[in-house]
N, C-alpha and C positions, 0 to 999 in steps of 0.2 A: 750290159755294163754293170761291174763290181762298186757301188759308190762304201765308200770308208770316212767313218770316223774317229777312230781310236786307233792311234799309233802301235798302241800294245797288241791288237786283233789283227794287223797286216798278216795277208796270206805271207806266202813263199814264192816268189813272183818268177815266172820263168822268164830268163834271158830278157829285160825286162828294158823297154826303151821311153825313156823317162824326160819330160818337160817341166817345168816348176813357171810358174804366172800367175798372174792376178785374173790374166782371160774376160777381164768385167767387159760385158756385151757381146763376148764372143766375135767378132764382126767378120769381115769376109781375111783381114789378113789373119785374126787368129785361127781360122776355117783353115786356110793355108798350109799354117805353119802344122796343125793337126794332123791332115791329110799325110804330112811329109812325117811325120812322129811314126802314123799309121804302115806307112812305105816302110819303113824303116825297121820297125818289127818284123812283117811279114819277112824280109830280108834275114833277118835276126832268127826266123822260128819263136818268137818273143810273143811278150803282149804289151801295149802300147798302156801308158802309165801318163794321166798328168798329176800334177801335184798343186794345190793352190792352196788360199788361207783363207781361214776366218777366225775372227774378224778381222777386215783389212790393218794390215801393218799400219797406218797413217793411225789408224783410232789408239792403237797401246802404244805407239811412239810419238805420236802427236797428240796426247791429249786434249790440250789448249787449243788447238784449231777446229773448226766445224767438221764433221765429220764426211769422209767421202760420198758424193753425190753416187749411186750404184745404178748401173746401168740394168745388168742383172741381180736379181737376188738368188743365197745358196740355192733354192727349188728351181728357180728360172736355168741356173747352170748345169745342175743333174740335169735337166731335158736337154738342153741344148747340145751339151758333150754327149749326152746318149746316140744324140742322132749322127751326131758328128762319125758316129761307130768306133767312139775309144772304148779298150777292152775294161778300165780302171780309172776310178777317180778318186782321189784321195782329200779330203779335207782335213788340214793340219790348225792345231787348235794355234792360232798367235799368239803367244805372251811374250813379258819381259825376260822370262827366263828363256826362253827359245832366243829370244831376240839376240842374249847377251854371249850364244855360243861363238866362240872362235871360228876362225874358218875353217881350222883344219877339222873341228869338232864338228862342223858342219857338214861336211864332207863323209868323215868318218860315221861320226855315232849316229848323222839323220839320212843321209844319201843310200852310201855304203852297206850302213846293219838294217836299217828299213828295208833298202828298196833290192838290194844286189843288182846294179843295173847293168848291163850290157850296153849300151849306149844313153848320151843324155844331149839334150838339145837346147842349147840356150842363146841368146841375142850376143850380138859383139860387145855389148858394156854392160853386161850380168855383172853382178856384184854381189856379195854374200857374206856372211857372218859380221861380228858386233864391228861398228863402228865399218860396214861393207871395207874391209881390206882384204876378201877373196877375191880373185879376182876369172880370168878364161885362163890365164897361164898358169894358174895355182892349181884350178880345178885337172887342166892335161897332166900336170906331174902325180897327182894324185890317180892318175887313170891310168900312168904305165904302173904305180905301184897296185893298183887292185884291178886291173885287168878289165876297165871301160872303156872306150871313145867318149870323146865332144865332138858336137859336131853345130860351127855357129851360124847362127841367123846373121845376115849381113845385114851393115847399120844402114841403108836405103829400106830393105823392108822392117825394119824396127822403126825406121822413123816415120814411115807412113801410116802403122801401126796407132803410133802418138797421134800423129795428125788425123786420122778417123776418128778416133773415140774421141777426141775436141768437137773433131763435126757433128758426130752423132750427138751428143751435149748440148749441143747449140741450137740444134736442129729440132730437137725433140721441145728442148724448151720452148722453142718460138714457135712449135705448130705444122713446123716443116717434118711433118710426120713421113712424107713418101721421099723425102731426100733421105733423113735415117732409114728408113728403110732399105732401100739403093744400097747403103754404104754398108750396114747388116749385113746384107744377105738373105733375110727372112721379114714380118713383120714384128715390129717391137711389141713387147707383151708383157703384160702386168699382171701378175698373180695374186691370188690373195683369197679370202673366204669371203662366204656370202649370209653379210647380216643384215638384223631386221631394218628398218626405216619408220618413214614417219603415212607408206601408204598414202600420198598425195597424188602420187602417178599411178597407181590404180583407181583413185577414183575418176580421173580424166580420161582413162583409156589406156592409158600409155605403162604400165606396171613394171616397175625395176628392182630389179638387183643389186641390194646398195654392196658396194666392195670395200674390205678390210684389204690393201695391201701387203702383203706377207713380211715386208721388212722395213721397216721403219724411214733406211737410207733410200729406198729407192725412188729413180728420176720420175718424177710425175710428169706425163705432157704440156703443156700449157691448156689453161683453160677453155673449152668448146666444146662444140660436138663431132664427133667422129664417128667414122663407116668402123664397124670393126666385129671379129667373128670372136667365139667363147667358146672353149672344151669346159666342160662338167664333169666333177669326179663322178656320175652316175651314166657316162654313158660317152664313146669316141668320135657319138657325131659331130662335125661344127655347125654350130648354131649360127646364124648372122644376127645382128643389132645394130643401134646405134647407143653410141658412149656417149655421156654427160660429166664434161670435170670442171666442178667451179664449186663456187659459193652461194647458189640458186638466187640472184640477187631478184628476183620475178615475184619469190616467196616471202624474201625479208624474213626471214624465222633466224637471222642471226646464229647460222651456222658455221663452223668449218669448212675448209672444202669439202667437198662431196665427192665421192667416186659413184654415177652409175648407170647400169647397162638396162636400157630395156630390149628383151629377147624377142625378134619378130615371131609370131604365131607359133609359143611356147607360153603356158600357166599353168607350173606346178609347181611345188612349193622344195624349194631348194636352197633353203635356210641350215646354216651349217657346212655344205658343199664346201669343197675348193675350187675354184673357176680360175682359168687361165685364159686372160682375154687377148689379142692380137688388134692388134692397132692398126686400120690398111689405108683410112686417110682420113682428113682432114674437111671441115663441111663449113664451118664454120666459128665464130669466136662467140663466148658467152654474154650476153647480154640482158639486162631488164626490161619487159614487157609487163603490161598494164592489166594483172589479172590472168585468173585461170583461164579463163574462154579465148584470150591473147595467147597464154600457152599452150593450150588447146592446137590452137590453130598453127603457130609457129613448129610445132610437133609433127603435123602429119606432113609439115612443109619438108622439116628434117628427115621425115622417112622415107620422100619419093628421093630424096639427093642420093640419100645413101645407098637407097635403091639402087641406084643408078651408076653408081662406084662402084658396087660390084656386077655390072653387067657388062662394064669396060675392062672389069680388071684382067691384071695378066699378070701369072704369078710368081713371085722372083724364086730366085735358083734355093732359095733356100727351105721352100717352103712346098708341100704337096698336100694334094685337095682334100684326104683324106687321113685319119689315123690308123696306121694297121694293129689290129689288134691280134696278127695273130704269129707272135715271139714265141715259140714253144717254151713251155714249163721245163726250168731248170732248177728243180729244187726236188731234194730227198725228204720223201712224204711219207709218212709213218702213221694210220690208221688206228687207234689202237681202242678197243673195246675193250671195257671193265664190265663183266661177267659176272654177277650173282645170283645161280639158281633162274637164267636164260635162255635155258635150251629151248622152249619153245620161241621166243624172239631171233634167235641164234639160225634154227628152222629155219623159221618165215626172211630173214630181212638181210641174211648175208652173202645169199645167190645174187640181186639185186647191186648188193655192195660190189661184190666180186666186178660185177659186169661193168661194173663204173670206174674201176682202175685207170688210172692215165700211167704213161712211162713215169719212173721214178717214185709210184705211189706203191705199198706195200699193207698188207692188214696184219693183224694183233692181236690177238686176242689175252688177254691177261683174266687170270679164275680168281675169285677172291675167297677161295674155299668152297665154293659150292656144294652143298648138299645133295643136289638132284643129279642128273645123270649126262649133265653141263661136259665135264672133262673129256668121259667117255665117247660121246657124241663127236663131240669136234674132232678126235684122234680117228675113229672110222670112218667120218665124211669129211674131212677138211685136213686130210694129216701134212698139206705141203703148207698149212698157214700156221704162221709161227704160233705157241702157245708157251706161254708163263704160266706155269702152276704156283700160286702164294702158299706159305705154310699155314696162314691163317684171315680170318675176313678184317681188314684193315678200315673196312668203309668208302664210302667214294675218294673223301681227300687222301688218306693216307695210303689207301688202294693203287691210286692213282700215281702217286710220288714215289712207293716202290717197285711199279712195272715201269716207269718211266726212267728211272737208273739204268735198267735194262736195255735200252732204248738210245741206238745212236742214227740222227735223221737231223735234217734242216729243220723239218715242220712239223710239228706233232697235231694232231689229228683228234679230239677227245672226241670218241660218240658211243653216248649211250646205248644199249645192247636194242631198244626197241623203238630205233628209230629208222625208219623205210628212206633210204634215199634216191634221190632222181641220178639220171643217167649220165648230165654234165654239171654235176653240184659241185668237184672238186676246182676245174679251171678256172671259173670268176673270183675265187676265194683265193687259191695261190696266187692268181696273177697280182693280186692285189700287193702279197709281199713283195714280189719280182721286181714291181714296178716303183715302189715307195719304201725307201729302207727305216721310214717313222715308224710303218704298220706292227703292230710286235701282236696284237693278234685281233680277230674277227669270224663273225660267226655268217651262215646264212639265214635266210628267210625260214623258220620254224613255223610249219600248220599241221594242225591237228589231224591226225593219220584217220579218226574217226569220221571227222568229217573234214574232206579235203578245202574247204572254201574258206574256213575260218583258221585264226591264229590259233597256236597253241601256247599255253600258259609258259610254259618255260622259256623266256625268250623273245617270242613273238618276230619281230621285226629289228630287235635291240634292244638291250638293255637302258636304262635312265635311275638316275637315282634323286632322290629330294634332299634339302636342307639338313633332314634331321635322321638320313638315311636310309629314307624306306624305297625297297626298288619297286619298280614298275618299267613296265615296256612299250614299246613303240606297238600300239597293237593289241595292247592286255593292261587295263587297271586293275590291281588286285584278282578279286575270281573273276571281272566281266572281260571277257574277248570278242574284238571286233572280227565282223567279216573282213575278208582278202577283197577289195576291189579295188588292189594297185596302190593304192593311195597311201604307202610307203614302199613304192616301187624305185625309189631312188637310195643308192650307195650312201651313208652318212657315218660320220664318224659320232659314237655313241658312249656310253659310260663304262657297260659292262656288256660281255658275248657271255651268250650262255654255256653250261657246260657238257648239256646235252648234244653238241655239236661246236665246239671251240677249235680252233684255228691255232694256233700262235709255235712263235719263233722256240725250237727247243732250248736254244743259249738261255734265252731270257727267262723260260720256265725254272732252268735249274739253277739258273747266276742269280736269280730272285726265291728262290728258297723253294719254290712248288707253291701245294698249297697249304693251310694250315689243319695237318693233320686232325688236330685236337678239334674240329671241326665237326668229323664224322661226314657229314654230307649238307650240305644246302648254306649258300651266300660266298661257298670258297671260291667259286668264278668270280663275283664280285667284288671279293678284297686281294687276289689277283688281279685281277684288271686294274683296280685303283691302284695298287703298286706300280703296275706299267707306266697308266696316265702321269704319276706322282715321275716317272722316270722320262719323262717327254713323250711318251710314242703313244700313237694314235692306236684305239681298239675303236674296229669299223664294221658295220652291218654291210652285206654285200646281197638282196634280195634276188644279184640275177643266179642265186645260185638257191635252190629251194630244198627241204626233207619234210619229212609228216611224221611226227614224234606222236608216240601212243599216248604218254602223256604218264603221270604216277603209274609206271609201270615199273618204275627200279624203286619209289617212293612215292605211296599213294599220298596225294597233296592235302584231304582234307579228314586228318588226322591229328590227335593231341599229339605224337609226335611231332611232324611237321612242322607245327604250331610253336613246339618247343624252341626245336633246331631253328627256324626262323625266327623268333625273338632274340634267340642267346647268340646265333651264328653275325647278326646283323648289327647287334648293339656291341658285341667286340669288333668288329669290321671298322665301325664308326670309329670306338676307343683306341684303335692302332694305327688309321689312316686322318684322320681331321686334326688340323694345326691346333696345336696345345691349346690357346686362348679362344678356342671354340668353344672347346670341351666342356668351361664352365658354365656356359648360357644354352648348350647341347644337352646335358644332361636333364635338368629338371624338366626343358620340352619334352621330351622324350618318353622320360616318367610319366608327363600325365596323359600325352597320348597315347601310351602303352596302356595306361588305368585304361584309357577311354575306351579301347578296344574291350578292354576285359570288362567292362559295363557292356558294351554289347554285347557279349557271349551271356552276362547274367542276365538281358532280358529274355535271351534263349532259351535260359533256364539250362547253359555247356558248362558242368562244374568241370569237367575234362579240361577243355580250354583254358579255363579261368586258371587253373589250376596248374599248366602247359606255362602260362604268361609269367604266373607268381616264380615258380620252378626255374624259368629262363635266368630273371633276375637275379633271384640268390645264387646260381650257379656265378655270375660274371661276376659278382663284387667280391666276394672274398680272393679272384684268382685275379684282380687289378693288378698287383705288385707282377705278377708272370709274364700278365699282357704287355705289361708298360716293357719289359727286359725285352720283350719280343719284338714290339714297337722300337725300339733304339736299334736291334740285329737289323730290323726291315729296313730300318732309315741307312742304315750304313750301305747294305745291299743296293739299294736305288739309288743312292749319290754312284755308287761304283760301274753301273751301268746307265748312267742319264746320259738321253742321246737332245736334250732341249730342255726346255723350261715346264715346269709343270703344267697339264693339261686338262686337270681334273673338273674345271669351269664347263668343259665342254660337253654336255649329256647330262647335266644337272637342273634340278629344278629348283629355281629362288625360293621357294616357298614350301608351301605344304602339298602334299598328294592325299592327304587326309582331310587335310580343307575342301580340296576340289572333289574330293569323291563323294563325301558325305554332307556335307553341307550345303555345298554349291551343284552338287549332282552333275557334275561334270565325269564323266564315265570313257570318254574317248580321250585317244592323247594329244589329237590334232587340238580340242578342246582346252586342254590341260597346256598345255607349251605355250597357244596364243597368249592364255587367258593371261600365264607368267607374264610376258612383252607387255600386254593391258598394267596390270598391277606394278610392277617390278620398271618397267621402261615406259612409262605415260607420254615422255614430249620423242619419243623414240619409234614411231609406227610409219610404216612402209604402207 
């Protein structure tokens, strides 16, 4: 399924059999009326179309009233219409200006030139345009003039329709979880990500998953405990648990409600995730006990019940045991290597590549002038793979932004010319886009081709960035790299992907300008990416997909260049992407941890270095006036393609990573990210 955001991005829809609803819960008659949309295409030769809004009409026409209770949130509805098997979803942005169109403009300018429908499906008392005076006899006149069918829902099942989603409402509030359920069609499910806590049910035994629900309006159950199973964005098993929704009145810590799950005979750290939890019943109501050894005990009571719920259960029509994970790849893949002076890497590492092609994937290779005998090479052994010849060496970023003009694909591919990849490294990475239209780009698992066990510098596991924008990885503090022992073997959504192997959507590469040429090479992934974040979408580490990168073999890492390109590439990064009113209390830190590095090259006795640090500087401050014009282009570009609200919170570090490294000798990242929650979050530990 095609999900849509942007009116202006609609395909060309063939023969196209069109529903329009609010669909909140989906339940067994919107199931129904789907099914019969679906029928109805196929009959057509069509694709099945719904259309719904966000945010609910009631919030921009009703301001003054409380805001709709939501049964589903927008992420809850993408899944659920997906399975439903609609070919399109469309989300139409609600405002007062949409609100205030005519009906016939309704019909016309949003129906009509959006959608070209072939048939459309709507209730006996649809109603439409400002002040609803469209009406089912408005919309049929309009259809013999543009060549549609209506075809209506009769008011028996519209009304039952009403009368479900009251029940589910009522139901779910009061605890009556397997009645909602019943009247669904599936288990109800609450989405949302997985943050830190306050660690109180880890020390009793019991370790949980505190949950962020994903939307602000959505129906919470009533308070208790409940039987209920969890999908993890790191993997399609179901987990079972039990769920906790209250106010922990046991602990008295004067909380909020609390959302959370502890995961039967599962401990890993899955902080950041997105978890979509399924509700299957009902155990009991929340209540105050006398002390932890009281909760203690009242816990493992709750765990044989829920046990026990799912040994009875039986599973409704909506729901199957399993997630399938295997949708084939529908996306045009574009590989594309930037080449300078690589023939030997070219050699060794693109037989392997070849062998690794999935349908739809194609390789690239682009020369950036090459000196060596690069060109010639590929033309005698490789002449069916496309090749760009550049007139001149551009360097990685500018390299990169002019073979990629060249370049028309869904998903552009960035990989460094001396990087070995595995044999299924492409499928977890696409699928990722496939499945989530936030994703706008991601890398795999990067380890050191040297030695296969360890991370490699570039990358590691994900990208992270600190306070004052110094990057580091999941996997890699500055030069120290951890060994691979899984222990970031989970999917997370991260700060920055590397560009030794980057991932991401081609729209968003070129609708956001590329990269910043004037770069040359090194941090242009990273001020890419924060343009993404800066634009809602998520940039996500996908480990089950793995390569082993040679490592400074297109840019040996510990050189006064390096050194240079890394201070000057990263302190504009900062200066183009960080909210104005940062900038001021940003700079001087900055300064003097920059000094501070350059005092440790002087106990080295590295005038190179020292010298690389000063260099960096005076290069950025006189070209401020450039950056900032560039900075306003960039701002204008990422309002133009914002698919959500800024995301840049997510893959950051509150603090220093120069604190933690050097001072506090904290050298691992598991190390680094707790320590933030300690410092940064004190009454906030799981």
């Amino acid at each position: 399924m095609k999900v849509h955001h942007h009116l202006d991005q609609l395909p060309l829809f063939r023969r196209a059999v069109l529903t329009i609803g609010s669909f909140d819960g989906l339940h067994l008659g919107h199931q129904s009326l789907l099914r019969r949309v679906r029928e109805l295409a196929e009959e057509e030769g069509g694709e099945s179309v719904v259309v719904t809004f966000d945010p609910h009409p009631r919030k921009v026409l009703r301001p003054e009233l409380p805001p709709p209770v939501l049964l589903t949130s927008p992420r809850e509805k993408i899944d659920l219409i997906r399975e439903a098997g609609v070919d399109h979803l469309v989300f139409v942005p609600f405002t007062k200006e949409f609100s205030s169109l005519s009906a016939g403009a309704y019909v016309e300018e949003f129906l009509v030139r959006r959608f070209q429908p072939s048939r459309i499906v709507i209730g006996y008392d649809h109603k439409f345009g400002a002040g609803r005076q469209g009406d089912l006899q408005l919309l049929r006149s309009f259809g013999e003039k543009h060549d549609f069918r209506v075809e209506e829902i009769g008011a028996r099942e519209i009304e039952e329709m009403a009368v479900s989603s009251t029940r589910i409402r009522k139901a779910i509030s009061g605890g009556e979880i397997k009645e909602a359920n019943e009247l669904l069609g599936y288990n109800y499910r609450l989405s949302g990500t997985v943050i830190t806590g306050r660690q109180i049910g880890r020390s009793i035994g019991y370790p949980t998953a505190n949950v962020q629900p994903d939307h602000p309006d959505k129906l919470i159950p009533a308070e208790g405990i409940y039987a209920a199973e969890a999908e993890l964005s790191s993997t399609s098993k179901r987990l079972r648990g039990m769920l906790y929704i209250g106010q922990r009145p046991s602990l008295n810590d004067g909380r909020d409600l609390t959302i959370e799950l502890n995961i039967f005979d599962f401990d890993r750290d899955i902080y950041g995730q997105d978890i979509s939890i399924r509700i299957t019943d009902f155990i009991r109501h929340d209540r105050e006990l006398d002390g932890l050894e009281a909760l203690k005990a009242q816990l493992m009571a709750d765990k044989v019940a829920v046990l026990k719920t799912f040994e009875e259960k039986i599973p409704l029509s909506g729901e199957q045991s399993t997630v399938t994970d295997s949708a084939p790849i529908d996306l045009d893949t574009a590989i594309v290597i930037l080449n300078y002076n690589g023939r030997q890497y070219l050699e060794l590492f693109l037989p392997p590549l070849i062998d690794s092609l999935i349908e739809g994937s194609r390789i690239i290779v682009a020369d950036n002038l090459s000196t060596d005998d690069s060109v010639a090479w590929m033309k005698a052994n490789h002449p069916n793979i496309e090749l760009i010849e550049m007139p001149e060496n551009f360097g990685f970023a500018g390299g990169y932004n002019h073979a990629l003009e060249q370049v028309e694909a869904d998903i552009f591919v960035l990989l460094n010319s001396d990087v070995e990849v595995t044999r299924n490294w492409l499928t977890p990475c696409l699928r990722m886009f496939q499945d989530d239209e936030m994703v706008g780009a991601c890398q795999p698992k990067i380890l050191a081709q040297h030695d296969k066990s360890r991370f490699e510098y570039a990358g590691a596991a994900g990208g992270w960035i600190d306070s004052l924008g110094y990057p580091f990885c999941r996997g890699r503090i500055f030069t120290h790299t951890e060994v691979d022992d899984g222990q970031y073997d989970t999917p997370q959504e991260i700060f920055w992907a590397t560009g030794a192997a980057l991932f991401i959507r081609s729209k968003l590469f070129k609708d956001l300008g590329g990269f910043e040429a004037e770069y040359f090479a090194h941090a242009e992934e990273i001020d890419l990416c924060w343009r993404l974040k800066r634009s809602g979408y998520k940039v996500m580490a996908q480990p089950a997909a793995t390569v082993y990168h040679v490592g400074g073999g297109t840019l040996a890492y510990k050189t006064p260049r390096k050194t240079y390109l890394n201070f000057r590439n990263t302190l504009t990064t900062s200066f183009k992407n960080e909210p104005g009113i940062k900038l001021f209390w940003w700079l001087p830190l900055r300064l003097l941890l920059d000094g501070m590095a350059g005092m440790l090259f002087l106990v080295q006795g590295d005038w190179a270095h020292i010298s690389a640090i000063l260099r960096a500087h005076w290069h950025v401050y006189p070209r401020l006036r450039f950056w900032y014009r560039r900075r306003q282009l960039r701002k204008q570009q990422i309002e133009a393609v914002r698919i959500g609200p800024d995301r840049s919170d997510v893959g950051t570090l509150h603090d220093s990573v120069v604190l933690h490294y050097y001072f506090l000798r904290n050298k691992r990242f598991d190390q680094i990210v707790h320590k933030q929650f300690d410092l940064v979050h004190p009454d906030n530990q799981q």
